[in-house]
C-alpha positions, 0 to 999 in steps of 0.5 A, spaced: 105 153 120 108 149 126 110 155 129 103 157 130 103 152 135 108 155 140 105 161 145 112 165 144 110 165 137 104 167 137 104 172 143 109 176 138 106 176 132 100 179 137 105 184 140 106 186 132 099 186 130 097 191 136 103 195 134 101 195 127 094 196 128 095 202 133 100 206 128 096 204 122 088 206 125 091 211 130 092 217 126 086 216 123 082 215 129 085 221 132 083 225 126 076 222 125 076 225 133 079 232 132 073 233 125 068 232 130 070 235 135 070 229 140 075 232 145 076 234 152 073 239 155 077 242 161 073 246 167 075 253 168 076 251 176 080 246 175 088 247 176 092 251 170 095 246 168 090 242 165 088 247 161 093 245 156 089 238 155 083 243 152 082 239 145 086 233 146 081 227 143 077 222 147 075 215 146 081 213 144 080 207 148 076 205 143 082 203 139 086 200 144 081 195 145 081 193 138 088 193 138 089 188 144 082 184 142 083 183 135 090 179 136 087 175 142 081 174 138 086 171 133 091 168 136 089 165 143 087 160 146 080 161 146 077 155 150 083 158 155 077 160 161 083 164 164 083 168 156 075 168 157 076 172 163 082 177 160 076 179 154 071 179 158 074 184 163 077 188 158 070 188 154 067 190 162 072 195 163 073 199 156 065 199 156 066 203 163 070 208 159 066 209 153 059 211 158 064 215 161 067 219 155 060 219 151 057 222 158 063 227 157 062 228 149 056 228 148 051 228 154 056 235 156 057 232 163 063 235 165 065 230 170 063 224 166 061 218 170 061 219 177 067 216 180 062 212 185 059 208 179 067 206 176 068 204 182 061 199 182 064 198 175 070 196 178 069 192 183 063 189 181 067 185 176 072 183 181 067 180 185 064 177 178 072 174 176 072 172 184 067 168 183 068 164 177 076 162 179 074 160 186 068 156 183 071 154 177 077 153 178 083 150 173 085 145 179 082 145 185 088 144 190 090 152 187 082 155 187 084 159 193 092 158 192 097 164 192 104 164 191 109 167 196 115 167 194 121 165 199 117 161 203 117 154 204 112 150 200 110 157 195 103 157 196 098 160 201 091 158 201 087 165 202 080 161 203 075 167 202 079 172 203 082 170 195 076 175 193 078 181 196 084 180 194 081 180 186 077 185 187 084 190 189 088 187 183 
């Protein structure tokens, strides 16, 4: 059991698990997705190619989220606020997504959610994880810190600019 106290042990077995719960669910949750019908649409006035994406399933993400939450869940760090973030974000983001496809399935929009608003979505969650890293930083000398590579002392403080730059990743 002491290999439980070793992240590289720790971060395979969750690789693993991911893995298993995507080959072990994934099938049925395209199947379950298939019987009823909830799958993608595609405009007649969109390009040819996109026709052959007709009847491809939608909110799959629903089984990604749970293969990547479920090992974190189980294995991290959980008082990490860097984790914190990763759910948090993963939560925010995957819950753009279902708006997205459930306003494609079952709202019968076609285009889903506009793209305006994923972006508000997005880049309100990057002010959010913005803000926290700069206020609650793990040490204060790198709040506003980020690395270079081949200079000098290795680090640049960016000042407010560290927002921005959250918000584009």
């Amino acid at each position: 059991l002491n290999l439980f106290q070793y992240i590289t042990f720790r971060s395979a077995l969750a690789a693993i698990i991911a893995l298993l719960i995507s080959f072990i669910f994934g099938p049925k949750v395209i199947h379950m997705l298939k019987f009823h019908h909830i799958d993608e649409k595609i405009r007649s006035t969109g390009p040819q190619t996109h026709l052959q994406k007709q009847g491809t399933p939608t909110m799959g993400g629903v089984l990604i989220l749970i293969a990547v939450l479920l090992p974190t869940l189980l294995l991290a760090n959980l008082t990490s606020s860097y984790i914190q973030i990763i759910i948090f974000a993963a939560i925010w983001m995957g819950l753009v997504g279902f708006l997205d496809d459930y306003l494609k399935v079952v709202k019968k929009y076609s285009k889903g959610l506009i793209a305006k608003y994923k972006m508000a979505g997005q880049i309100s969650l990057g002010l959010v994880i913005g803000i926290i890293l700069i206020y609650y930083p793990d040490s204060t000398q790198f709040a506003t810190s980020i690395s270079i590579p081949f200079i000098a002392n290795g680090m640049i403080d960016i000042g407010w600019f560290y927002i921005p730059l959250v918000i584009l990743v």
